[in-house]
OpenMM code with the backbone's topology and positions (N, CA, C; nanometers):
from openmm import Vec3, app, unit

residues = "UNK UNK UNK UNK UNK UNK UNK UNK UNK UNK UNK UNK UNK UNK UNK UNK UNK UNK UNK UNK UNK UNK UNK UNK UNK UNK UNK UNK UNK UNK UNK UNK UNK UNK UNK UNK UNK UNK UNK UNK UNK UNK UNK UNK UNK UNK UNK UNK UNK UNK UNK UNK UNK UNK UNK UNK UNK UNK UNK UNK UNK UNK UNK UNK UNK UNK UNK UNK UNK UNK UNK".split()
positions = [
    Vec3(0.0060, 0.3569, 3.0718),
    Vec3(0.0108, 0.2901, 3.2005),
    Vec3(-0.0101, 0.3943, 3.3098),
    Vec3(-0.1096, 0.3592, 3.3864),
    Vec3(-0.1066, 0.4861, 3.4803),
    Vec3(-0.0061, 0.4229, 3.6002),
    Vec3(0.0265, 0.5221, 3.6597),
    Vec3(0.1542, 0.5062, 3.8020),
    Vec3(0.1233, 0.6130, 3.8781),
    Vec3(-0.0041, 0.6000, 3.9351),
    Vec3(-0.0608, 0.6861, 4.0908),
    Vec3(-0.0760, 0.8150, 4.0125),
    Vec3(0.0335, 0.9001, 4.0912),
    Vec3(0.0199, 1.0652, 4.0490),
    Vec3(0.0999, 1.0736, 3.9133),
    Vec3(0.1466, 1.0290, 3.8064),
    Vec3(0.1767, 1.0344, 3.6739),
    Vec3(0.1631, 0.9365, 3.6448),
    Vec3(0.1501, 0.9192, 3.5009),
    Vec3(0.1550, 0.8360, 3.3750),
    Vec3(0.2390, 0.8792, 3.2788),
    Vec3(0.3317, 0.8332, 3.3026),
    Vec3(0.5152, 0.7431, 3.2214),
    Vec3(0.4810, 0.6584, 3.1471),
    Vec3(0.5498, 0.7191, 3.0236),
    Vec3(0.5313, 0.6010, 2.8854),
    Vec3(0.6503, 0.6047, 2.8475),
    Vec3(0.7126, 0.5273, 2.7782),
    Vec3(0.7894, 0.5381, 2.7172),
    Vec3(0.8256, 0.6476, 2.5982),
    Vec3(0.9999, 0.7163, 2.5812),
    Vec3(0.9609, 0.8524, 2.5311),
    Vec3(0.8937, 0.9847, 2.5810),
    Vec3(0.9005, 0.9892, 2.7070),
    Vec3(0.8432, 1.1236, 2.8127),
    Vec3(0.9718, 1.1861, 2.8464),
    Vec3(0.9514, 1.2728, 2.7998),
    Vec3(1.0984, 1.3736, 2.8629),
    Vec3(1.0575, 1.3707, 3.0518),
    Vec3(1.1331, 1.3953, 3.1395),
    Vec3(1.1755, 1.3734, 3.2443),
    Vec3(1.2490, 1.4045, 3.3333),
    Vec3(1.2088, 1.4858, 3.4409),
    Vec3(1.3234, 1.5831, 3.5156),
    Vec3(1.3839, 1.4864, 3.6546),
    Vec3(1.4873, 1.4778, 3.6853),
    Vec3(1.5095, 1.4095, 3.8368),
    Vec3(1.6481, 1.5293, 3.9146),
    Vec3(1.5556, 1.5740, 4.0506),
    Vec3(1.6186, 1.6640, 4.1033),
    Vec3(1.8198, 1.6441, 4.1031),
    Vec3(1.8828, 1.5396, 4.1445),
    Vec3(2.0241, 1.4889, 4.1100),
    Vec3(2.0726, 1.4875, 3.9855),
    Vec3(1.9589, 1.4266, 3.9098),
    Vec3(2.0225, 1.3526, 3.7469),
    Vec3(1.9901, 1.4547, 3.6586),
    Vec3(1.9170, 1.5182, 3.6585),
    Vec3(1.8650, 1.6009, 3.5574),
    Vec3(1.7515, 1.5703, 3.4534),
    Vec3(1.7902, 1.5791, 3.3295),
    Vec3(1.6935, 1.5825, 3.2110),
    Vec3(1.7158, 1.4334, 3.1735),
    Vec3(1.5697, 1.3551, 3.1294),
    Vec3(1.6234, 1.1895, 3.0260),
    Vec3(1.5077, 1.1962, 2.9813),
    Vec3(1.5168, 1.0638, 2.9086),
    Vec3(1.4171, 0.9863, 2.8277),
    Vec3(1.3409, 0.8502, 2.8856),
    Vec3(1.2738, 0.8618, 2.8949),
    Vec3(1.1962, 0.7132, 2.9261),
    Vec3(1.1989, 0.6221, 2.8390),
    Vec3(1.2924, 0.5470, 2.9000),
    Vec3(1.3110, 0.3959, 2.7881),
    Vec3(1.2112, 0.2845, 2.8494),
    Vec3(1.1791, 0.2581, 2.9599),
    Vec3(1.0848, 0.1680, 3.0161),
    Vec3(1.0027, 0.2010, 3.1002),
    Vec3(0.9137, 0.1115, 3.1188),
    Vec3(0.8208, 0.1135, 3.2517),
    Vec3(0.7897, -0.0633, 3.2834),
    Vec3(0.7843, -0.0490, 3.3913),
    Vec3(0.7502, -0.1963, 3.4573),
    Vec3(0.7206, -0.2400, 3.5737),
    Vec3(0.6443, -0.2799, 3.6033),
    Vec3(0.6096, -0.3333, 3.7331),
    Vec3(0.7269, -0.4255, 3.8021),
    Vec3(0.7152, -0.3947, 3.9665),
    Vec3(0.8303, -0.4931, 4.0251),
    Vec3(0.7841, -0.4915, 4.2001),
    Vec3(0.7189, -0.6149, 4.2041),
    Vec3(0.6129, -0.6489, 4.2930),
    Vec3(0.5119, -0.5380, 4.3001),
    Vec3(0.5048, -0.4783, 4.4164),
    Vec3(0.4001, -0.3356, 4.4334),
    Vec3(0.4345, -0.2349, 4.4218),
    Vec3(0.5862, -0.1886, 4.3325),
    Vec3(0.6605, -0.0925, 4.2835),
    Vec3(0.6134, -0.0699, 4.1417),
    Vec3(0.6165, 0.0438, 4.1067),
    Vec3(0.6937, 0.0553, 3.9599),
    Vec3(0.8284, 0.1360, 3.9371),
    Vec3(0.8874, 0.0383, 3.8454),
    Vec3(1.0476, 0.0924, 3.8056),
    Vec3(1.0641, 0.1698, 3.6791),
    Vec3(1.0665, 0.2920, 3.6675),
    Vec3(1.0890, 0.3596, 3.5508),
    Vec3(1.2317, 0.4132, 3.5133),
    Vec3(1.2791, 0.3813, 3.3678),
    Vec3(1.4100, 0.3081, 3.3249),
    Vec3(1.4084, 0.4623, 3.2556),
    Vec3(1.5348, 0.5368, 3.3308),
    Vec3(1.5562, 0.6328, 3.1830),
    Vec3(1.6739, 0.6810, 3.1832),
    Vec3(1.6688, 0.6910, 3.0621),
    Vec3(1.8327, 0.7650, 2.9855),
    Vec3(1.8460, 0.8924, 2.9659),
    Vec3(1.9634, 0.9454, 3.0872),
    Vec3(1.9842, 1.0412, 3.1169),
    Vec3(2.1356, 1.1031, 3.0285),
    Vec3(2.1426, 1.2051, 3.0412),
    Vec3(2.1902, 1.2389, 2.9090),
    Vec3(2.3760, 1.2474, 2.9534),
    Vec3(2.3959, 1.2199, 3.1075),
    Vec3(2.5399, 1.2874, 3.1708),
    Vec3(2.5671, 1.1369, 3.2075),
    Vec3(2.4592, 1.0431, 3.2675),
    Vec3(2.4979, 0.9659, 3.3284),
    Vec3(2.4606, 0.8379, 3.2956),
    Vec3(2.4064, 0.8366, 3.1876),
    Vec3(2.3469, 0.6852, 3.1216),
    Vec3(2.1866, 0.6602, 3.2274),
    Vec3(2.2130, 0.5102, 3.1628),
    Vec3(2.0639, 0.4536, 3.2007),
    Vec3(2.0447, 0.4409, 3.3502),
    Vec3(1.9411, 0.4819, 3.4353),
    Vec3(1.9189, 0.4302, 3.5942),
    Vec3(1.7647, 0.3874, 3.5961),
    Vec3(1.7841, 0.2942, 3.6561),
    Vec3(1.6380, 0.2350, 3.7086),
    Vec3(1.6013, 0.2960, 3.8735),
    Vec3(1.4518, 0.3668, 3.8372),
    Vec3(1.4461, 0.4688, 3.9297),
    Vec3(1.3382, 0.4300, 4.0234),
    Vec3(1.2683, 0.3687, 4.1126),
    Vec3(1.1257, 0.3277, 4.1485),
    Vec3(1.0870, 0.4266, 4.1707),
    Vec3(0.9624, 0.4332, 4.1008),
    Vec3(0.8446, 0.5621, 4.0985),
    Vec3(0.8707, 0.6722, 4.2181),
    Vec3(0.8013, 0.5155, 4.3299),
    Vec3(0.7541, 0.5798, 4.4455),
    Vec3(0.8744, 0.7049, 4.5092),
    Vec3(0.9917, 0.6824, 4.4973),
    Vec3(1.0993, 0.7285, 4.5543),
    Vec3(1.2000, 0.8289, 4.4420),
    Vec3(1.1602, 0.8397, 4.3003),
    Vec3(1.2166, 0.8937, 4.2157),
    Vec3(1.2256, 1.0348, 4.2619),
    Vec3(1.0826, 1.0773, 4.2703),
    Vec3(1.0506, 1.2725, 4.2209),
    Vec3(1.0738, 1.2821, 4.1061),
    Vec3(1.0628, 1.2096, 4.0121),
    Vec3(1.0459, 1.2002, 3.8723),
    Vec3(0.9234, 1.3499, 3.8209),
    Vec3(0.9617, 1.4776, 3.7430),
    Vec3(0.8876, 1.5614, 3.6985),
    Vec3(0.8884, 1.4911, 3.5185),
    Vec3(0.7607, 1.5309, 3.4817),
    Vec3(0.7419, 1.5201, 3.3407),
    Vec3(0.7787, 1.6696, 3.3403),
    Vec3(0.8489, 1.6504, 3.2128),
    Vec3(0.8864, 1.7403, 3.1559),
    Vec3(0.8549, 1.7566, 3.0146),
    Vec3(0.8002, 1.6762, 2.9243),
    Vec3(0.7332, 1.6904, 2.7941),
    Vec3(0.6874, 1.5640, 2.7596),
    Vec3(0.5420, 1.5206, 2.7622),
    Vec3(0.5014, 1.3927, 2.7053),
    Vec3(0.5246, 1.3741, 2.5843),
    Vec3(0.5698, 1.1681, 2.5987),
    Vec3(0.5542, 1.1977, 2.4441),
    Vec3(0.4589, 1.1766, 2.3285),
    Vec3(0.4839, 1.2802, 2.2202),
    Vec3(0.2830, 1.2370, 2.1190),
    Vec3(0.3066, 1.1579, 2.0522),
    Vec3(0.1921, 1.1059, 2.0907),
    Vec3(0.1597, 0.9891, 1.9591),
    Vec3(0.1281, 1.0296, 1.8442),
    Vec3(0.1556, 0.9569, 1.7605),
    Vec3(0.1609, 0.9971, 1.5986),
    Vec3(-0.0125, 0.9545, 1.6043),
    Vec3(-0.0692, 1.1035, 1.4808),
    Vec3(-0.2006, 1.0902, 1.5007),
    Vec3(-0.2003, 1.0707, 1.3082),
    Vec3(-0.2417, 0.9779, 1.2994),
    Vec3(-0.3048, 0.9594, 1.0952),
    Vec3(-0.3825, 1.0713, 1.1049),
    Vec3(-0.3063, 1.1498, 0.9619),
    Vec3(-0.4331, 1.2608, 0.9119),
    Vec3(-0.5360, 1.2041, 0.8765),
    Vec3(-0.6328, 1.2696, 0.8754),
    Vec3(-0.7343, 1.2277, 0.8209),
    Vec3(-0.7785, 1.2710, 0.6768),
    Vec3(-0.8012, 1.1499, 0.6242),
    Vec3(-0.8258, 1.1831, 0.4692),
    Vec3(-0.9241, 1.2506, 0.4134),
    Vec3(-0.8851, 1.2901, 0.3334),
    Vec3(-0.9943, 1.4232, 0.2547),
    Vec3(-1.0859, 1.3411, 0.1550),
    Vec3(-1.1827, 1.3428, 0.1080),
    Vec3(-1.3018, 1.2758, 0.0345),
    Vec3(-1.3224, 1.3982, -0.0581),
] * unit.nanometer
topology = app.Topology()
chain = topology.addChain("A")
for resn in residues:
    res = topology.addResidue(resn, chain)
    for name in ("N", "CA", "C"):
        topology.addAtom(name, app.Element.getBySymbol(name[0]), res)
């Protein structure tokens, strides 16, 4: 999902200058906002709107890639 200046997926490590370090449990639209849902490790879950977070990525997360099979 792109969200302007980042793209938040679910599972993105995540810095917030107050809260610290979390996890991205959601993303969602909410009218011309987006609300990104994450679980922070001191203070539980907060719903953060993008625009107003300062949300830093701090480690995306990878998608599982299938090896590719040998012939």
């Amino acid at each position: 999902m792109v969200l302007g200046k980042y793209d938040f997926s679910i599972g993105d490590r995540v810095k917030h200058p107050k809260f610290g370090e979390g996890d991205v449990i959601d993303v969602y639209p909410l009218k011309d906002e987006t609300v990104v849902v994450v679980s922070f490790e001191k203070l539980g879950q907060k719903k953060i709107l993008l625009k107003y977070g300062k949300l830093e990525l701090v480690k995306k997360e990878e998608e599982e890639v299938e090896p590719d099979e040998e012939t």
